[in-house]
C-alpha positions in Angstrom: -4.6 -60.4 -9.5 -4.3 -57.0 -7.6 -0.9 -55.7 -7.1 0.1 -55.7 -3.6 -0.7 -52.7 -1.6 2.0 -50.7 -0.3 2.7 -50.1 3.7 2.8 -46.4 5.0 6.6 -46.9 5.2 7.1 -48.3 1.6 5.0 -45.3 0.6 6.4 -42.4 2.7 10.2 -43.9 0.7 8.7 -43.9 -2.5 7.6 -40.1 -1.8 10.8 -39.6 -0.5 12.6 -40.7 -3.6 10.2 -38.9 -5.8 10.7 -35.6 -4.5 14.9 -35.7 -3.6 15.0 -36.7 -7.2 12.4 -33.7 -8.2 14.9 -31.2 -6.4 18.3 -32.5 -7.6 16.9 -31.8 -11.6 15.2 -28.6 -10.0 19.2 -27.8 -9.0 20.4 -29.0 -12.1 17.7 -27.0 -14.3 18.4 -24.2 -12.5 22.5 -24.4 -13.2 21.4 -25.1 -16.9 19.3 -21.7 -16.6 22.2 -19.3 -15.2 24.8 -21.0 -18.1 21.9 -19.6 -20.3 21.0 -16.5 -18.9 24.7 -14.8 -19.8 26.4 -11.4 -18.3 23.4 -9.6 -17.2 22.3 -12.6 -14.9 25.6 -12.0 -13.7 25.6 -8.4 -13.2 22.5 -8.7 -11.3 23.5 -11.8 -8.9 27.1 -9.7 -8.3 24.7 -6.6 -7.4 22.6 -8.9 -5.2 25.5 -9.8 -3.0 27.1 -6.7 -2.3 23.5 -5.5 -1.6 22.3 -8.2 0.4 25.5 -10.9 1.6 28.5 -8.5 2.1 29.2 -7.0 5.8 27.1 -4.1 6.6 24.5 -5.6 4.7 20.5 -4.4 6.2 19.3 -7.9 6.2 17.9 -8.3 9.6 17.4 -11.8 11.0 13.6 -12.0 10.8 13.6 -10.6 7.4 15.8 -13.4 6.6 13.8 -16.1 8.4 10.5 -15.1 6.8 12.4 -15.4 3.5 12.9 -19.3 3.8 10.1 -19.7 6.4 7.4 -18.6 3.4 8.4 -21.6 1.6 7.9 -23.9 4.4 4.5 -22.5 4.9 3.4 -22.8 1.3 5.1 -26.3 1.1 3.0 -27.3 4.3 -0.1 -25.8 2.8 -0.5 -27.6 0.5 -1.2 -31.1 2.5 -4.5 -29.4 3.4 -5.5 -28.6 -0.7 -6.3 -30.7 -3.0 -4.1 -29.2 -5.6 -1.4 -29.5 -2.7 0.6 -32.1 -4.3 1.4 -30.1 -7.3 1.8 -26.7 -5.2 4.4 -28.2 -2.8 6.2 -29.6 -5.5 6.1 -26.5 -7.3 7.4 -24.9 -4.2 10.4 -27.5 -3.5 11.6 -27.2 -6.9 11.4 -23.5 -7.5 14.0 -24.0 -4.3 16.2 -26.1 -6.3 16.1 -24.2 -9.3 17.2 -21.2 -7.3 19.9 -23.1 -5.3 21.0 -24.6 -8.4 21.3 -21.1 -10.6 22.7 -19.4 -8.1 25.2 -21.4 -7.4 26.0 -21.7 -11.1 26.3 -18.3 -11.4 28.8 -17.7 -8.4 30.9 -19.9 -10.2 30.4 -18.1 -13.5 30.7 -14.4 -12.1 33.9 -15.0 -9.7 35.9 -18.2 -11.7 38.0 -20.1 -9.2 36.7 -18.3 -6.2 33.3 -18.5 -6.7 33.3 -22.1 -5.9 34.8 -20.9 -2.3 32.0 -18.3 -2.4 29.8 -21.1 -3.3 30.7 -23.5 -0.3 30.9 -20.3 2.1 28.2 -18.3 0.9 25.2 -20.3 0.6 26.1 -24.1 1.4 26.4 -23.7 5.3 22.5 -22.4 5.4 21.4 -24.8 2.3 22.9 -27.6 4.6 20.1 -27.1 6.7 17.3 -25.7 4.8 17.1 -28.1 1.7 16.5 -31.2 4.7 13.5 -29.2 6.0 11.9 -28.2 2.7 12.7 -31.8 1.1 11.0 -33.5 5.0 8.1 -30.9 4.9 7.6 -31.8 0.7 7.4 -35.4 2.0 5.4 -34.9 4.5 2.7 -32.9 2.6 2.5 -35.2 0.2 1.8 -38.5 2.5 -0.4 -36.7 4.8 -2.2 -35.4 1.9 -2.7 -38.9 0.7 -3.5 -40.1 3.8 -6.3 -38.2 3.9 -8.0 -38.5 0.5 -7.8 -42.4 1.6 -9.6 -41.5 5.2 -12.1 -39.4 3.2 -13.1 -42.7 1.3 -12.8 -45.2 4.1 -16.1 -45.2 6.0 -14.6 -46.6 9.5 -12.1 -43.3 9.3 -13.2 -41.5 12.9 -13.3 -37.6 13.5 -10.5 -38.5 16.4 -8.1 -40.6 13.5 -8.6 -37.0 11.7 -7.8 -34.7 14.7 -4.9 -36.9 14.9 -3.6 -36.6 11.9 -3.5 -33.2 11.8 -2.2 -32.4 14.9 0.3 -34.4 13.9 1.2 -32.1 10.7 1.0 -29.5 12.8 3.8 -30.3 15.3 5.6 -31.2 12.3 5.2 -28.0 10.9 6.2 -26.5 14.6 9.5 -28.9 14.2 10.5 -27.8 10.7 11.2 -24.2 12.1 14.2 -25.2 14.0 16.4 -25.6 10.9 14.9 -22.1 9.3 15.5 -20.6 12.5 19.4 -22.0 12.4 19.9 -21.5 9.0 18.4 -17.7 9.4 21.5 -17.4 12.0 24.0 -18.6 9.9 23.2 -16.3 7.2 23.3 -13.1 8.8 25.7 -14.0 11.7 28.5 -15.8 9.8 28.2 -15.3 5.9 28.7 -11.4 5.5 32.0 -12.2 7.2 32.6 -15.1 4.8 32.0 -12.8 1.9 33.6 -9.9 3.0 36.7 -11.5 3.1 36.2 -13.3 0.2 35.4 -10.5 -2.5 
């Protein structure tokens, strides 16, 4: 007896699952990592703030937007390879493992107040960008599915294709609202966060 086959909304959940529970041990790997990585990891994360996070700080908004939006791009990518499951899963997670070791090692280079820094230095932005990457991982993944089963169905149309991939595109297109916010957030209201904070 052949197991049942699973609806496009039973599958797109399942990938859903998979990959939130792919980033949370990404996060949690990462806070492993910067428990591991002692005082020079903190030395450099302290010079990277008052470099890059502290008022007066040269981090333009588009330099900042291209920073997260390269991520999206390579996440969204690979829906179109056929290596693209394990190269926007690579992506999502390298994302979590940063999140996760860098807000480990706020906490372990400022004590108490780096879990304020924490909350008011990255978690406003991550708020917004960790939705996006974990929707456009999702995405990737089901459309990139979706189209290894069109390639073997013999009834699969060249306009079902087109479809489909207009589709991810406009999805793509939507995915850069949240960067765009998140961009705004970082360099409008956290250098004033952590200037008064450090």
């Amino acid at each position: 007896m052949y197991p049942k086959k699973k609806t496009p909304a039973e599958r797109g959940q399942m990938i859903f699952m998979i990959v939130c529970l792919s980033f949370l041990l990404g996060t949690v790997g990462g806070a492993v990592a910067a428990n591991l990585a002692g005082r020079s990891g903190e030395e450099t994360l302290v010079r990277f703030l008052q470099e890059h996070l502290t008022a007066g700080g040269d981090s333009s908004f588009w330099y900042t937007f291209w920073k997260y939006m390269k991520y999206d791009l390579l996440i969204w990518a690979g829906g179109w390879l056929s290596m693209g499951v394990f190269i926007s899963g690579c992506v999502c997670l390298f994302r979590g493992i940063s999140l996760g070791f860098t807000a480990a090692m706020l906490m372990a280079s400022y004590g108490g107040k780096g879990v304020w820094l924490t909350i008011l230095g990255i978690l406003p932005q991550n708020l917004l960008l960790i939705p996006a990457y974990v929707a456009m991982t999702t995405v990737a993944v089901y459309y990139l599915f979706a189209w290894g089963e069109e390639g073997t169905r013999k009834g699969a149309s060249k306009r079902e294709k087109r479809r489909r991939q207009t589709e991810y595109c406009i999805l793509l297109a939507a995915s850069v609202l949240p960067i765009v916010v998140a961009s705004g957030v970082e360099v409008g209201l956290i250098p004033a966060f952590m200037a008064y904070l450090t």
